[in-house]
N, C-alpha and C positions, 0 to 999 in steps of 0.2 A: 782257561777262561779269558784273563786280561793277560795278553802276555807281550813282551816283545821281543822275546828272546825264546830260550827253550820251554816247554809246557816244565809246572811246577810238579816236578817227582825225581826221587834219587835216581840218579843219573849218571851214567859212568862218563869220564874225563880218563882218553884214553894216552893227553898227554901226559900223565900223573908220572907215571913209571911204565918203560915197558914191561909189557909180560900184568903189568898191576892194574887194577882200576880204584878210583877215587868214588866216595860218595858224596854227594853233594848233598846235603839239607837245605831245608830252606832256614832263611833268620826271619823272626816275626817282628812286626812292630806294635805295638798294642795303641791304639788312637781313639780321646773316648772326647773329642770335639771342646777342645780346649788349645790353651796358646802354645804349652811346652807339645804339641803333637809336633813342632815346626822341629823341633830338638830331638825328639821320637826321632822322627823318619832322616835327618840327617846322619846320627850315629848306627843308623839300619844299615841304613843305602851303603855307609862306606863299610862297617861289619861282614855285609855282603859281598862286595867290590872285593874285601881283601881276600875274601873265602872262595870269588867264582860261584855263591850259592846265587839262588832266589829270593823274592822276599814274598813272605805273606803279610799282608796288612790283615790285621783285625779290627775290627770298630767292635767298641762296645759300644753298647745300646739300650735304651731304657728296657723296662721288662715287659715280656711279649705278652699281644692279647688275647686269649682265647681264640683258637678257630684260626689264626693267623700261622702260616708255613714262615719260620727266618728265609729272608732273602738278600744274599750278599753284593746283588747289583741294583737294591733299590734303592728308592730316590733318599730319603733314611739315610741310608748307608755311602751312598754317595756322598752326600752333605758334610757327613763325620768325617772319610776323606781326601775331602776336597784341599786340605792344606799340605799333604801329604805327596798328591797324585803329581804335581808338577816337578819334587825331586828328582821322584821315582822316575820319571821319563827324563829328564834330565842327565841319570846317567845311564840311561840304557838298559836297566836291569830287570829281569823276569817277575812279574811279582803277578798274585793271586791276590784274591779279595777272602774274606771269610768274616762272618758276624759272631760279637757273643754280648748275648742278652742277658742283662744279668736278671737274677733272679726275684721274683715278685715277695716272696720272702726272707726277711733277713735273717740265714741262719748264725751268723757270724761273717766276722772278714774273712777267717779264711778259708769257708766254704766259698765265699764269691770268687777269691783265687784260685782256688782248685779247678773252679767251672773254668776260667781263663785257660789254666794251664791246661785241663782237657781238649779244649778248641786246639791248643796249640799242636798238642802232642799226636791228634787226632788226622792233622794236615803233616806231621811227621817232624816239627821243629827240634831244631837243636839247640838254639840259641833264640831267647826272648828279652824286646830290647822297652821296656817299661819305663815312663817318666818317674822323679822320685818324689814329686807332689800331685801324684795323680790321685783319680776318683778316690773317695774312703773305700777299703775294702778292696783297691787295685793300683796301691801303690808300689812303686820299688821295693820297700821292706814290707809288705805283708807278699807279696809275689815270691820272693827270695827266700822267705818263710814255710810257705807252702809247697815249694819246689822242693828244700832242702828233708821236708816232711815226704814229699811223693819220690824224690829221687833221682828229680831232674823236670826240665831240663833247666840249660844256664841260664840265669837271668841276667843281664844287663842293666845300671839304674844310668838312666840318660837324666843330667841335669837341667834343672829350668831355665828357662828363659830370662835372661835379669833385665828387669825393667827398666831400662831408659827413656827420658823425658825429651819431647820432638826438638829434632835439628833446629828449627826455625818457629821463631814465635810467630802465633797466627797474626797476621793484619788487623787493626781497627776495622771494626764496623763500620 
């Protein structure tokens, strides 16, 4: 889809070893249109960097509306991200898009996890890299929670962003 480098699928790396090949997975970043997505997609990007994998971005997304197909290159999706998309080119790295809506019911958090980790495992992930103040229902420890319940895969808790107050006091009016 969005790439810039190799299309996102296990891939042999025939420098690995001769005679051997390597698989690559992709690392996912989970981005649900908040500040720590900036903190997401930095320990992605390098996660990935150090692995030679791909990255899939995920945007979560409010719950879908009847009669509505998910689409992982609409303007929606785009928006979510958009804080994300300038690391990622930044260093060069393969990444795909993919959406997950979370559900119009609240079964619990960690059904809404499961739904995450399925998008993940779905696109082939090996490593999911989740903020640890993210949305209720799709945070670091309920993610880590439901993986360790399904079996995989690894989650990652990327920390937040600490708030710092502006360099320079605004000017008089």
């Amino acid at each position: 889809m969005n790439s810039l480098r190799a299309p996102l699928s296990p891939a042999t790396d025939g420098a690995a070893a001769p005679g051997r090949f390597r698989l690559r997975f992709p690392v996912a970043a989970v981005l649900a249109d908040r500040l720590d997505d900036t903190a997401v997609a930095d320990v992605a990007v390098r996660l990935a960097a150090a692995r030679g994998a791909p990255l899939l971005l995920i945007a979560v997304m409010p719950p879908l509306l009847p009669r509505l197909a998910p689409r992982p290159d609409g303007a929606a999706a785009r928006a979510v991200l958009g804080r994300a998309l300038p690391r990622v080119a930044r260093a060069q790295i393969a990444y795909q898009l993919a959406v997950y809506h979370r559900p119009a019911d609240r079964n619990g958090r960690l059904c809404e996890a499961k739904g995450l980790l399925d998008v993940a495992v779905a696109h082939g992930c090996s490593l999911l890299v989740v903020s640890r103040s993210g949305p209720a229902g799709l945070d670091a420890c309920t993610v880590m929670q439901a993986a360790a319940i399904r079996g995989g895969p690894f989650v990652h808790a990327a920390s937040p962003v600490p708030w710092a107050p502006p360099a320079a006091p605004c000017p008089p009016a």
